[in-house]
DSSP file (Angstrom, degrees, kcal/mol; ACC not computed):
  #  RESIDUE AA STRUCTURE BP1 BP2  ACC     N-H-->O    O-->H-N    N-H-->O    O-->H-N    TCO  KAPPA ALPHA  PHI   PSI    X-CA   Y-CA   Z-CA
    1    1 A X              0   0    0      0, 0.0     2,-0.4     0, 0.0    23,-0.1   0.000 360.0 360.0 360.0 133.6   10.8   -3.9  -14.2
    2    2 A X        -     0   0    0     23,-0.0    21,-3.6     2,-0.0     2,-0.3  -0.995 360.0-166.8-138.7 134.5    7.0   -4.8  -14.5
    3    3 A X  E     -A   22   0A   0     -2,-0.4     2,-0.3    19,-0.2    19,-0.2  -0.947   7.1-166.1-118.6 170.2    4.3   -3.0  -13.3
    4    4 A X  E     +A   21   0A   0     17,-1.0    17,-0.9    -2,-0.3     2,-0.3  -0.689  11.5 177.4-128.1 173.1    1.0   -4.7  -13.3
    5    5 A X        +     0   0    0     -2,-0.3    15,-0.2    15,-0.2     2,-0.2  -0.957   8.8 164.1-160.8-178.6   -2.0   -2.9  -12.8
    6    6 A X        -     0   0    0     13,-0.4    13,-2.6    -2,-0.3     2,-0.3  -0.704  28.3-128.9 164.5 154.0   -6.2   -3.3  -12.6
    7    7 A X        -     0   0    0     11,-0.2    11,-0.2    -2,-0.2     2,-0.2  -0.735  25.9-178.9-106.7 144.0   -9.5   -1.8  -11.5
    8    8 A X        +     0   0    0      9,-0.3     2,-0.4    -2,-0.3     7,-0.1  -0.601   8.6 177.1-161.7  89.4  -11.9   -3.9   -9.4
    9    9 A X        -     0   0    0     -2,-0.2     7,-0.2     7,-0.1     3,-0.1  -0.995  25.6-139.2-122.3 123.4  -15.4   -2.7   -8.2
   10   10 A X        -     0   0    0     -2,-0.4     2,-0.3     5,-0.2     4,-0.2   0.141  50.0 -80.3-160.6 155.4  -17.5   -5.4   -6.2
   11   11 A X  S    S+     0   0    0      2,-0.1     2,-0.4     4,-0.0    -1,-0.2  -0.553  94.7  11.6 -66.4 128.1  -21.5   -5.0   -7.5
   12   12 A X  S    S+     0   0    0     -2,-0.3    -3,-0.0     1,-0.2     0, 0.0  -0.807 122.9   0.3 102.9-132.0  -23.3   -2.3   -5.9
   13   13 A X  S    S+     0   0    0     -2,-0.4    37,-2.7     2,-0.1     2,-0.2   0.113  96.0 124.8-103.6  36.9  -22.6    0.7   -3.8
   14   14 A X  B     -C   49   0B   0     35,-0.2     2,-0.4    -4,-0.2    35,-0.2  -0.505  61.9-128.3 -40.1 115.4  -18.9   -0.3   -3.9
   15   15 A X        -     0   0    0     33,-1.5    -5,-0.2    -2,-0.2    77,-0.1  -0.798  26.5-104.6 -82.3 162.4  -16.6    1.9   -5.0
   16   16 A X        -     0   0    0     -2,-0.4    74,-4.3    75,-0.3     2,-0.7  -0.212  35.2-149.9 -80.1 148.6  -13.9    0.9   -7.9
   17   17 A X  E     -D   89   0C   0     72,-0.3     2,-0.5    -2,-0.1    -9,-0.3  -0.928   5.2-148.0-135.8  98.6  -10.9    0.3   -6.5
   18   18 A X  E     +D   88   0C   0     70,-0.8    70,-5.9    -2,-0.7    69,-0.6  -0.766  23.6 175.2-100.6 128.3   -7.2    1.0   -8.5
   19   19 A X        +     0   0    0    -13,-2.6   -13,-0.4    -2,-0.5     2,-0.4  -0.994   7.6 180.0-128.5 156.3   -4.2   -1.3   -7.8
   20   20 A X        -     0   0    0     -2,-0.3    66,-1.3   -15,-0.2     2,-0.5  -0.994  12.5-156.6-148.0 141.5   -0.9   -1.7   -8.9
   21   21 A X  E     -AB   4  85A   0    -17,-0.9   -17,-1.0    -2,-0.4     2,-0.7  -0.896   3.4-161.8-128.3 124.2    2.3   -3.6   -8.5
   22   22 A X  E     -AB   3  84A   0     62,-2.6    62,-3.8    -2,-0.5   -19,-0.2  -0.923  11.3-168.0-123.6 126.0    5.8   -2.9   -9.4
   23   23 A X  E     - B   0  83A   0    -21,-3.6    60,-0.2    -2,-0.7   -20,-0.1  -0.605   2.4-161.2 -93.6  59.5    8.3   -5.7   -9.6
   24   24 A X        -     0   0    0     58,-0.6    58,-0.3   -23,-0.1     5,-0.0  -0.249  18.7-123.3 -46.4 132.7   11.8   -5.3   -9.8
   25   25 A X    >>  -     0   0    0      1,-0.1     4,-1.2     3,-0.1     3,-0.9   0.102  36.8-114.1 -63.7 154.9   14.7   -7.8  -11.0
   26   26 A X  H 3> S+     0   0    0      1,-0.2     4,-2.3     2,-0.2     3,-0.2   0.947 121.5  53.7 -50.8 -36.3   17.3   -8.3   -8.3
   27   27 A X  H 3> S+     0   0    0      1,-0.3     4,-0.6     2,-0.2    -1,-0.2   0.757 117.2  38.5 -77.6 -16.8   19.8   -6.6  -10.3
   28   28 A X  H <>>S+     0   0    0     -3,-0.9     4,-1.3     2,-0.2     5,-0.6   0.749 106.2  61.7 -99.1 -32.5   17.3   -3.7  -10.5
   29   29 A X  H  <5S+     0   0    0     -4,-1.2    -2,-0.2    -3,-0.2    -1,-0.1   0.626  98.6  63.7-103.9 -45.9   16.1   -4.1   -7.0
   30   30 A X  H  <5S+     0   0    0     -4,-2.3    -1,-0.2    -5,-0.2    -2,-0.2   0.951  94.6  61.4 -55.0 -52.8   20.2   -3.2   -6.3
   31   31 A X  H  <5S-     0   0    0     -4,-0.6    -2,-0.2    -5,-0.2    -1,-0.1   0.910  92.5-143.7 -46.4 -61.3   19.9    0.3   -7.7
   32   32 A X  T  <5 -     0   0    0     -4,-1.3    -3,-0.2     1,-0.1    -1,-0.1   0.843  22.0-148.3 102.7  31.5   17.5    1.6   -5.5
   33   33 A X      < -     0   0    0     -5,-0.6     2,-0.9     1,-0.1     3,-0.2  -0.288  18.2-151.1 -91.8 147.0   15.4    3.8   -7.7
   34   34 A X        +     0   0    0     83,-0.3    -1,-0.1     1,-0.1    80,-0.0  -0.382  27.1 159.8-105.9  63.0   13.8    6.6   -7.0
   35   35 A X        -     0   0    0     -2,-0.9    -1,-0.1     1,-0.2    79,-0.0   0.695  33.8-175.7 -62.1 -29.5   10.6    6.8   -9.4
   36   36 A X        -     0   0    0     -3,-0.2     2,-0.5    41,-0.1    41,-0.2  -0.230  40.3 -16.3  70.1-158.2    8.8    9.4   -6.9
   37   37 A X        -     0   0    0     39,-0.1     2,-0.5    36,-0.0    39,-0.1  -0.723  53.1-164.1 -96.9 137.3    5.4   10.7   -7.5
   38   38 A X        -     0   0    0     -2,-0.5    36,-1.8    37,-0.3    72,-0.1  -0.855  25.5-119.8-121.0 138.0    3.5   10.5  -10.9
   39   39 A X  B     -E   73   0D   0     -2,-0.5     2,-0.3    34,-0.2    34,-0.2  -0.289  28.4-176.9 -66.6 152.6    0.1   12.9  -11.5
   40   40 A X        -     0   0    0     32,-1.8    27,-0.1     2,-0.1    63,-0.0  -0.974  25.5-141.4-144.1 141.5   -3.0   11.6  -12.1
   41   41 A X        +     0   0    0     -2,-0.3     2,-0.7    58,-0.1    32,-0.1   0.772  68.9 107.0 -72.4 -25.1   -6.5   13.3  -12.9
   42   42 A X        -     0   0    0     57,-0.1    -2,-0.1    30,-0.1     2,-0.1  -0.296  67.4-134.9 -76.4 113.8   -8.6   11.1  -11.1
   43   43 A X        -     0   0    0     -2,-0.7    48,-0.4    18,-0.1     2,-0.4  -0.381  12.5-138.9 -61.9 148.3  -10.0   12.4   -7.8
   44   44 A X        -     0   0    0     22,-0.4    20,-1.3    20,-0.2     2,-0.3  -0.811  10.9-156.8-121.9 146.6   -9.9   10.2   -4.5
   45   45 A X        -     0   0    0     44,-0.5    44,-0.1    -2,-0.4     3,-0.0  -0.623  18.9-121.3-115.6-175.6  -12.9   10.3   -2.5
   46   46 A X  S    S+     0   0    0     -2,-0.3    -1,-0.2     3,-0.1    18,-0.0   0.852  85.9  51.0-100.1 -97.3  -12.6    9.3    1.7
   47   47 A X  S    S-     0   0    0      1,-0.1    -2,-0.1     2,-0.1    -1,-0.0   0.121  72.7-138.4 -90.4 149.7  -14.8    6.3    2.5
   48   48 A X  S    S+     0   0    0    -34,-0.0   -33,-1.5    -3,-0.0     2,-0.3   0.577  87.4  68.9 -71.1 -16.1  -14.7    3.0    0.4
   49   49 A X  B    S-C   14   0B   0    -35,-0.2     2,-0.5    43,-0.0   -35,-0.2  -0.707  73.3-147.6-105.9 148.0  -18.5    2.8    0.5
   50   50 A X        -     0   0    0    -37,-2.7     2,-0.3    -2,-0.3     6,-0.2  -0.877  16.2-156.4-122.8 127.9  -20.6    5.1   -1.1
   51   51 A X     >  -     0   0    0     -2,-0.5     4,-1.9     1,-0.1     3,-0.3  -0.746  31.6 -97.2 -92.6 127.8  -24.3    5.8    0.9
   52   52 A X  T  4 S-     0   0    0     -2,-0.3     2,-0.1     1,-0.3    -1,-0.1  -0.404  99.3  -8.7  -3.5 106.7  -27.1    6.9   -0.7
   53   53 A X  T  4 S+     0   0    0     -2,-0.2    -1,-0.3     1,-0.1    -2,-0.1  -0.406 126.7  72.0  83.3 -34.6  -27.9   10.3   -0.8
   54   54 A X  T  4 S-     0   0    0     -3,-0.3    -2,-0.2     1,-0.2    -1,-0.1   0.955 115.5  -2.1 -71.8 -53.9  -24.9   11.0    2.0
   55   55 A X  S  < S+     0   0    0     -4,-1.9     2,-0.2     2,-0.1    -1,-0.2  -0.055  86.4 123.6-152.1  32.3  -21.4   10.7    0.3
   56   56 A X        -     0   0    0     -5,-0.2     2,-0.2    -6,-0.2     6,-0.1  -0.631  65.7-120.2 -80.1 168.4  -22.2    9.7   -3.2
   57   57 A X        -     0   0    0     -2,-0.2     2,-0.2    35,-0.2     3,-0.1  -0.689  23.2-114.7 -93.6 148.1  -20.1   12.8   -5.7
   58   58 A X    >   -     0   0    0     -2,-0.2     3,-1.6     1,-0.2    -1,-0.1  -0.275  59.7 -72.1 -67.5 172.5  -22.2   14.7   -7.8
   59   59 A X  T 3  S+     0   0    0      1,-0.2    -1,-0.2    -2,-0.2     3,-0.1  -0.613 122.7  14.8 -86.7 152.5  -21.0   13.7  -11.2
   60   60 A X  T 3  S+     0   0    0      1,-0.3    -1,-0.2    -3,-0.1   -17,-0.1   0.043 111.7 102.7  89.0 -14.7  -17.3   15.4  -11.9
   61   61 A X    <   +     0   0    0     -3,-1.6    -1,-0.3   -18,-0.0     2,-0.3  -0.207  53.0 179.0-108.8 170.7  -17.3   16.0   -8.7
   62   62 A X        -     0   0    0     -3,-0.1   -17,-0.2    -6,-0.1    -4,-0.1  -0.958  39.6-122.9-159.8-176.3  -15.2   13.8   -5.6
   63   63 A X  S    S+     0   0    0     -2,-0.3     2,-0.4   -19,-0.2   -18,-0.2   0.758  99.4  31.6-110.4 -18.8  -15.4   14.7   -2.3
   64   64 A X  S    S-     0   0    0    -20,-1.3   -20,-0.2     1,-0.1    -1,-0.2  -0.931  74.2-134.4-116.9 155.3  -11.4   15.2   -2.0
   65   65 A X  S    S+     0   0    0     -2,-0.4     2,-0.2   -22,-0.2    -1,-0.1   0.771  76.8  38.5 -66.6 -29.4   -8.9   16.4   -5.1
   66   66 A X  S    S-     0   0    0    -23,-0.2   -22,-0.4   -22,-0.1     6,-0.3  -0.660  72.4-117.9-143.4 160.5   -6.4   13.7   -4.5
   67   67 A X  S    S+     0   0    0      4,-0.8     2,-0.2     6,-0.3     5,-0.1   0.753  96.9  10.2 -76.3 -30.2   -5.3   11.0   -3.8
   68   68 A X  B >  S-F   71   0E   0      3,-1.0     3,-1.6     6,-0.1    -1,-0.3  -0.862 122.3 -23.8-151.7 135.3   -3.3   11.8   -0.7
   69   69 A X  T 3  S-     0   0    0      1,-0.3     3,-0.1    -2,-0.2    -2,-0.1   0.810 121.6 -54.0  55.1  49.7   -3.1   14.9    1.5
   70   70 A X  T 3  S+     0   0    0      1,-0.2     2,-0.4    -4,-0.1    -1,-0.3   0.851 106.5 128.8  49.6  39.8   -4.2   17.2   -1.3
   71   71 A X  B <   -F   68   0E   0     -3,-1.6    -3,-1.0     2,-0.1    -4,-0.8  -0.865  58.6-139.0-110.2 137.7   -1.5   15.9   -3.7
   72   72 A X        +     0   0    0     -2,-0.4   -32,-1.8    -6,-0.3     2,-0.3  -0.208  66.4  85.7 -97.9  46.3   -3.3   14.9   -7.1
   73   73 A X  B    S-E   39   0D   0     -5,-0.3    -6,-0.3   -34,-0.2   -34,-0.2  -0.647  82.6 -80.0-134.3-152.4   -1.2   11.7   -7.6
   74   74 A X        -     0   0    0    -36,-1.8    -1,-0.1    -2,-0.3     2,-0.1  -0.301  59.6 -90.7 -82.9-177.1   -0.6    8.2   -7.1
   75   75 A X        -     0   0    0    -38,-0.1     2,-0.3    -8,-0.1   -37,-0.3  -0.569  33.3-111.5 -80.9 170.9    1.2    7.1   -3.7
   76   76 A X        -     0   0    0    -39,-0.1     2,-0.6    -2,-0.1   -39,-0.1  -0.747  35.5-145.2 -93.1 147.0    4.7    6.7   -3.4
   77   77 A X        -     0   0    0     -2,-0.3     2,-0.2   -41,-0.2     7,-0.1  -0.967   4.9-144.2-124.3 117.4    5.3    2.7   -3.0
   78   78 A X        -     0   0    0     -2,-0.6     2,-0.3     7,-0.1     7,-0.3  -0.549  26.7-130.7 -89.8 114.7    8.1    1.7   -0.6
   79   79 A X        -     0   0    0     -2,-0.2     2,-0.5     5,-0.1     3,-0.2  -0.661  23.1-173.9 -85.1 136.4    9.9   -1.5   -2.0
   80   80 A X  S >  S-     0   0    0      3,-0.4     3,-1.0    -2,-0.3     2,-0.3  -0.923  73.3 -18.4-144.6 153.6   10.9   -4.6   -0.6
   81   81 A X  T 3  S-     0   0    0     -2,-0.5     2,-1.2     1,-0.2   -55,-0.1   0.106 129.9 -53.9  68.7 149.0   12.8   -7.3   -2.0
   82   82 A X  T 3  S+     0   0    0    -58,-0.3   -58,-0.6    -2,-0.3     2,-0.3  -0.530 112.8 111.9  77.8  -1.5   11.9   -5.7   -5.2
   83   83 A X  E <   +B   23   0A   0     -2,-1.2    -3,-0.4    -3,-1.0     2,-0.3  -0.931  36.1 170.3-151.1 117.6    8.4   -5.5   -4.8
   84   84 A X  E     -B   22   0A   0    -62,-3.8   -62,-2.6    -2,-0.3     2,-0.3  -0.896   6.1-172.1-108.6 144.0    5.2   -3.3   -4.3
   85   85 A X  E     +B   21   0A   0     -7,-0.3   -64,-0.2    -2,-0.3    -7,-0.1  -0.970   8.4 165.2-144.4 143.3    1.8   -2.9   -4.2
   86   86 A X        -     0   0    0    -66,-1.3   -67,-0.2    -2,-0.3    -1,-0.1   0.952  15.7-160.6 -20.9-133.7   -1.1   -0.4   -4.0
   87   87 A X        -     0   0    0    -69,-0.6     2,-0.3   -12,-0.0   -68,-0.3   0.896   3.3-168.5-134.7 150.0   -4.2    0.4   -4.2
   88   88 A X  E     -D   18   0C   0    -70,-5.9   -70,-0.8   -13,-0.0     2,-0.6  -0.438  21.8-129.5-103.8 167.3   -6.2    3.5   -4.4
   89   89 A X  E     -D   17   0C   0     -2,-0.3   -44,-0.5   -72,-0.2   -72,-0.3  -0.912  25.0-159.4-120.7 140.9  -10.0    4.1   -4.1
   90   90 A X        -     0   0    0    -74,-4.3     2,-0.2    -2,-0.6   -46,-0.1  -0.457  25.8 -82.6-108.5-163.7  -11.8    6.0   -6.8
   91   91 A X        -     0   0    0    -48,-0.4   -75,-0.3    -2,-0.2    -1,-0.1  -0.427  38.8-120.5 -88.0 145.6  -15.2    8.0   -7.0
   92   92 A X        -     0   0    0     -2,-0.2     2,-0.3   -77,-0.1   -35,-0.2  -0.565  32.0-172.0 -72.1 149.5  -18.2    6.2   -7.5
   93   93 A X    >   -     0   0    0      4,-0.2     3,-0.7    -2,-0.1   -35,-0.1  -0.991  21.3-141.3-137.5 150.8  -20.0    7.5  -10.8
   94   94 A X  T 3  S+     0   0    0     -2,-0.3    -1,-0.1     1,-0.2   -35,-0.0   0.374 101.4  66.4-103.3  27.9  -23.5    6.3  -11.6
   95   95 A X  T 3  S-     0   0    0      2,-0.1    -1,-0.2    -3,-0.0    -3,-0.0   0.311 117.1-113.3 -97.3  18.0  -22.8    6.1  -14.9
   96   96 A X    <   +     0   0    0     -3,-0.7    -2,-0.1     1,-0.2    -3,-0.1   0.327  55.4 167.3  82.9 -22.4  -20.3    3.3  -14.1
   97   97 A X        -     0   0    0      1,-0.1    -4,-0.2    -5,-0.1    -1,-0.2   0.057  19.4-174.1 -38.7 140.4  -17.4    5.2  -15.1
   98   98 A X        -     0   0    0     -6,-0.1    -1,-0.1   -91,-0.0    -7,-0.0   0.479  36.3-121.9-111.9 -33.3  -14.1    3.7  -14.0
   99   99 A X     >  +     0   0    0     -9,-0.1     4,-1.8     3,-0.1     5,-0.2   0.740  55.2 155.2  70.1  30.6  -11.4    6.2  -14.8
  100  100 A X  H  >  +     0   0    0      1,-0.2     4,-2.4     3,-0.2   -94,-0.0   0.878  68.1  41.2 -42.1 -48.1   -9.8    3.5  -17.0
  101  101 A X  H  > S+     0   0    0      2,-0.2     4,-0.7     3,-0.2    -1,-0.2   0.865 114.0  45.0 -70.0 -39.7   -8.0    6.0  -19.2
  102  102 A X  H >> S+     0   0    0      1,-0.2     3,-3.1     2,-0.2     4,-1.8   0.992 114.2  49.8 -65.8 -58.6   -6.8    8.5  -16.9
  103  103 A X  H 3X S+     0   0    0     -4,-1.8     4,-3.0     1,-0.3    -2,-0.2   0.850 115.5  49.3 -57.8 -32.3   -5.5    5.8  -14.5
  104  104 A X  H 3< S+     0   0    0     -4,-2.4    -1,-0.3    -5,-0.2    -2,-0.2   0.771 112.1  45.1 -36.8 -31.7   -3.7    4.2  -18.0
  105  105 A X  H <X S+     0   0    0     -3,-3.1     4,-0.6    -4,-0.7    -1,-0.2   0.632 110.2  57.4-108.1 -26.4   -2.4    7.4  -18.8
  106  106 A X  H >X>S+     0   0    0     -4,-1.8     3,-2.8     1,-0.3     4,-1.6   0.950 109.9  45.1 -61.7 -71.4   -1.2    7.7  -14.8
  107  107 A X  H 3<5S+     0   0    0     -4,-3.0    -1,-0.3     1,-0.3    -2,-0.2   0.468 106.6  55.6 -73.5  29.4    0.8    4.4  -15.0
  108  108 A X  H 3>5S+     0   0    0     -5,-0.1     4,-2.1     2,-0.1    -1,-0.3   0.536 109.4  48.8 -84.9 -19.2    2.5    5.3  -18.2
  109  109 A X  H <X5S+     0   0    0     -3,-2.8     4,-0.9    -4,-0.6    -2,-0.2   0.934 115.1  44.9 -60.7 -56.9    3.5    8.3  -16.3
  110  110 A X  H  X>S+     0   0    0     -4,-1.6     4,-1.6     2,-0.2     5,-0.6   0.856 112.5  51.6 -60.3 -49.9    4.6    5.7  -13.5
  111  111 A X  H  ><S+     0   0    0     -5,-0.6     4,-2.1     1,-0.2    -2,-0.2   0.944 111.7  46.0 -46.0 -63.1    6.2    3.7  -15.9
  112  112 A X  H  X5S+     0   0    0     -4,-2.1     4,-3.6     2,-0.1    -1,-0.2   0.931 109.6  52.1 -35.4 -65.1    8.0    6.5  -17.3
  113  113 A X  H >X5S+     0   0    0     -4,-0.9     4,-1.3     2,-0.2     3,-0.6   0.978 105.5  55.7 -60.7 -63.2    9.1    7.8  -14.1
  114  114 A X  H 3X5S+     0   0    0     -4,-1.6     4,-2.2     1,-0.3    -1,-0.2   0.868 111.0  46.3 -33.8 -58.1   10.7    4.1  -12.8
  115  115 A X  H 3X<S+     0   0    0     -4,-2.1     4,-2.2    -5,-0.6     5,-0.4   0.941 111.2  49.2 -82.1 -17.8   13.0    3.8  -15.8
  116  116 A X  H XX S+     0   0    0     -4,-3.6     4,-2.7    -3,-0.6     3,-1.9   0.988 112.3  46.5 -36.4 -69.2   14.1    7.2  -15.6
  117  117 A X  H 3X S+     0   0    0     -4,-1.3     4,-3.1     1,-0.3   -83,-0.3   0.769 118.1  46.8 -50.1 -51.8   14.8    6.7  -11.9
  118  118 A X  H 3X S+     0   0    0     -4,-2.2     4,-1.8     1,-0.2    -1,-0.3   0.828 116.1  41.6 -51.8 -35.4   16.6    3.1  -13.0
  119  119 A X  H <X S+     0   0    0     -4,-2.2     4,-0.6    -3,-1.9    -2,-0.2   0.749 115.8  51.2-105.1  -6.3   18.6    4.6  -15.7
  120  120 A X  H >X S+     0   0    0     -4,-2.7     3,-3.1    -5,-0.4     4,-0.7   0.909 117.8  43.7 -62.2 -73.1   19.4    7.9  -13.3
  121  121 A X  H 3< S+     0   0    0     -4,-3.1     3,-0.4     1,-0.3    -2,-0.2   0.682 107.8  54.5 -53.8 -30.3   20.5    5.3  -10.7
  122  122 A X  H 3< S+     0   0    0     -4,-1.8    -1,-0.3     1,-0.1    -3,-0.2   0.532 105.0  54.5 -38.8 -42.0   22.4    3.1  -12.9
  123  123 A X  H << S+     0   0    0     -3,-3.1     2,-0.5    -4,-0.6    -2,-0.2   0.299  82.1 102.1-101.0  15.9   24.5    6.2  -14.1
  124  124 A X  S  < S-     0   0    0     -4,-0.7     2,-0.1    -3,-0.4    -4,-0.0  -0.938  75.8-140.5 -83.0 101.1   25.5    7.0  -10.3
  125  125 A X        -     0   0    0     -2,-0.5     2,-0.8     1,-0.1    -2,-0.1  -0.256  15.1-103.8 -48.7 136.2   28.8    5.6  -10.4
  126  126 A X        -     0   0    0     -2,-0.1     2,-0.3     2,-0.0    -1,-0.1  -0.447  39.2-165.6 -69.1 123.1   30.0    3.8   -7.5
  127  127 A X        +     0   0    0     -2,-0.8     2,-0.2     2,-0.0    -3,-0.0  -0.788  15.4 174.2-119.3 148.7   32.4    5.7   -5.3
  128  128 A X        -     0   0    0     -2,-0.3     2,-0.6     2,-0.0    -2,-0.0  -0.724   9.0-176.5-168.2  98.4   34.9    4.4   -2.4
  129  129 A X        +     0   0    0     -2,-0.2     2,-0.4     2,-0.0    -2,-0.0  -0.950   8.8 175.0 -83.4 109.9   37.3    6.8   -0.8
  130  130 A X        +     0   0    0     -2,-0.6     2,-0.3     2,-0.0    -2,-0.0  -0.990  14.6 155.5-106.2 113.5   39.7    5.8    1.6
  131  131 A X        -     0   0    0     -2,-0.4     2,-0.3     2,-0.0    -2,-0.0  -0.918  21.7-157.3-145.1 152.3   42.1    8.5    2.6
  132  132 A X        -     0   0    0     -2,-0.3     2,-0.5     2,-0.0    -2,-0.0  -0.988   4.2-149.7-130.8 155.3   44.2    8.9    6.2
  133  133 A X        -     0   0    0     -2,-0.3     2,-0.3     3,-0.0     3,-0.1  -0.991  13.3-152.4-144.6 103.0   46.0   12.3    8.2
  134  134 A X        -     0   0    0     -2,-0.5     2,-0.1     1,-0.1     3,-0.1  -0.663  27.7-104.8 -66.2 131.4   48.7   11.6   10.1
  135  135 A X        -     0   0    0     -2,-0.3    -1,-0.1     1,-0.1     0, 0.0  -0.336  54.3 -90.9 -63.6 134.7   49.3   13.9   13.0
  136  136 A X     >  -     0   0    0      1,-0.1     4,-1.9    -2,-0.1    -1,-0.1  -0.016  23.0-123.1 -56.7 154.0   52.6   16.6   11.9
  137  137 A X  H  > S+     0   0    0      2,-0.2     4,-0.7     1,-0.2     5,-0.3   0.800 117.4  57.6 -84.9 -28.8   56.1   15.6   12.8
  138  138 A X  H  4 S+     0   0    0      1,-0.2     4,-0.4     2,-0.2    -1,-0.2   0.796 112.3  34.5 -52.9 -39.1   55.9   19.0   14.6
  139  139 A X  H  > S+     0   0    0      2,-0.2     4,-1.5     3,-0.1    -2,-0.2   0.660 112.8  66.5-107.5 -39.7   52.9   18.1   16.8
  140  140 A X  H >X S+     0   0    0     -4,-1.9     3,-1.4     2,-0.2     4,-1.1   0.810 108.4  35.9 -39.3-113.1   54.5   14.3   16.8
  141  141 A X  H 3X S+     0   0    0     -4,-0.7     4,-0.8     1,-0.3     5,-0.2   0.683 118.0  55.6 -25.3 -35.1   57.9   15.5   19.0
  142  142 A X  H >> S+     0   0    0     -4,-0.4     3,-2.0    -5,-0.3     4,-2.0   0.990 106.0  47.4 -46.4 -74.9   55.8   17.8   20.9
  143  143 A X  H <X S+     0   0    0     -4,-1.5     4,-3.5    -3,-1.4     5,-0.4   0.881 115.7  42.6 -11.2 -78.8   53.7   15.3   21.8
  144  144 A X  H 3< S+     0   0    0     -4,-1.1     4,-0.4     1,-0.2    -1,-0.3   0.509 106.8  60.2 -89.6  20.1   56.3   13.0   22.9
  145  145 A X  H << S+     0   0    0     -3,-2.0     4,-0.4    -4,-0.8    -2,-0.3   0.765 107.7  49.4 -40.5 -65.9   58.2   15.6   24.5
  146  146 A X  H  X S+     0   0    0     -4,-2.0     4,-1.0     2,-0.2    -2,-0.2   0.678 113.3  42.7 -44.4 -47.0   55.0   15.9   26.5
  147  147 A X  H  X S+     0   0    0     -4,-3.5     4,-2.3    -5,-0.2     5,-0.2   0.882 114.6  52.0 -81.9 -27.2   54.7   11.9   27.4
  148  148 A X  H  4 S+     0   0    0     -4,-0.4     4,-0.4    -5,-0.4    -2,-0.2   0.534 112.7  40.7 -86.9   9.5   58.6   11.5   28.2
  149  149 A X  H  4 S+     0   0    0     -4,-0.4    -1,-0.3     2,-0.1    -3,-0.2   0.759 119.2  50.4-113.6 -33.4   58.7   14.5   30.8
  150  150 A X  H >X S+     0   0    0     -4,-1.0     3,-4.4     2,-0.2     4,-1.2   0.980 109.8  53.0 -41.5 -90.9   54.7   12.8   32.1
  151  151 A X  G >< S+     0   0    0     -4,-2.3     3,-0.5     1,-0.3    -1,-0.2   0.682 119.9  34.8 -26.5 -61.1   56.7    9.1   32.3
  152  152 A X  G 34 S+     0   0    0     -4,-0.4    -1,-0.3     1,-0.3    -2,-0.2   0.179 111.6  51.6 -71.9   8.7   59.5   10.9   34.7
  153  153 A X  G <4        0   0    0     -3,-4.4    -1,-0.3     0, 0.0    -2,-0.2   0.536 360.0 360.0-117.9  -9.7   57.9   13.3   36.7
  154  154 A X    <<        0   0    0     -4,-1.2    -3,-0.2    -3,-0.5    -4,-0.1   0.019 360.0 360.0  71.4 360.0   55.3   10.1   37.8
């Protein structure tokens, strides 16, 4: 498992932009794991832009708590083949502020959570029951009591 991660904010009234990518091995990729959501401090604001005077945050501030649907974490990222990716939008600050450490402190969280989830999924043994029920020798001779008087009466 690798996740990769990075901040990226374009010159100007841009907001900073967090993404991340988790790769999983094939063998890992088999399990299926179920890493779920991991908390983060960092507030998500709505628009990618931020306008002067309109929809910049006062500092501390963000104009939502979360990142989605008033949940303060990351998204959940739905694999395929073994691989996902991201990205969140953060608040603008005008001090430049990035949230580099809380979002570090988020994917160790994530990081955390994904090998739990592997080494959960990994100790779910594989199971394969095959079992069959035969109809009663009682309910049998009924039964063909039942076809052989059908077969002669027409």
């Amino acid at each position: 498992m690798r996740i990769k991660w990075g901040i990226r904010k374009r010159q100007g009234n841009h907001r900073p932009i967090f993404w991340y990518e988790i790769e999983y091995s094939p063998e890992e990729a088999a399990l299926h794991p179920m890493p779920g959501r991991v908390e983060t401090a960092v507030p998500v604001p709505v628009a990618l832009f931020a306008k002067d005077g309109m929809d910049r945050e006062p500092e501390g501030e963000a104009l939502r708590p979360s990142h989605l649907d008033g949940r303060p974490d990351l998204p959940f990222l739905e694999l395929f083949g073994g691989r996902g990716r991201r990205h969140v939008v953060l608040p603008w600050r005008p001090d430049g502020e990035v949230f580099e450490a809380e979002i570090a402190q988020a994917v160790e969280g994530l990081r955390l959570a994904v090998e739990t989830a592997l080494l959960a999924a990994m100790d779910s043994a594989e199971v394969n029951i095959e079992r069959e029920a035969a109809m009663s020798e009682d309910t049998a001779r009924r039964l063909a009591g039942y076809v052989a008087r059908r077969k002669m009466l027409g």
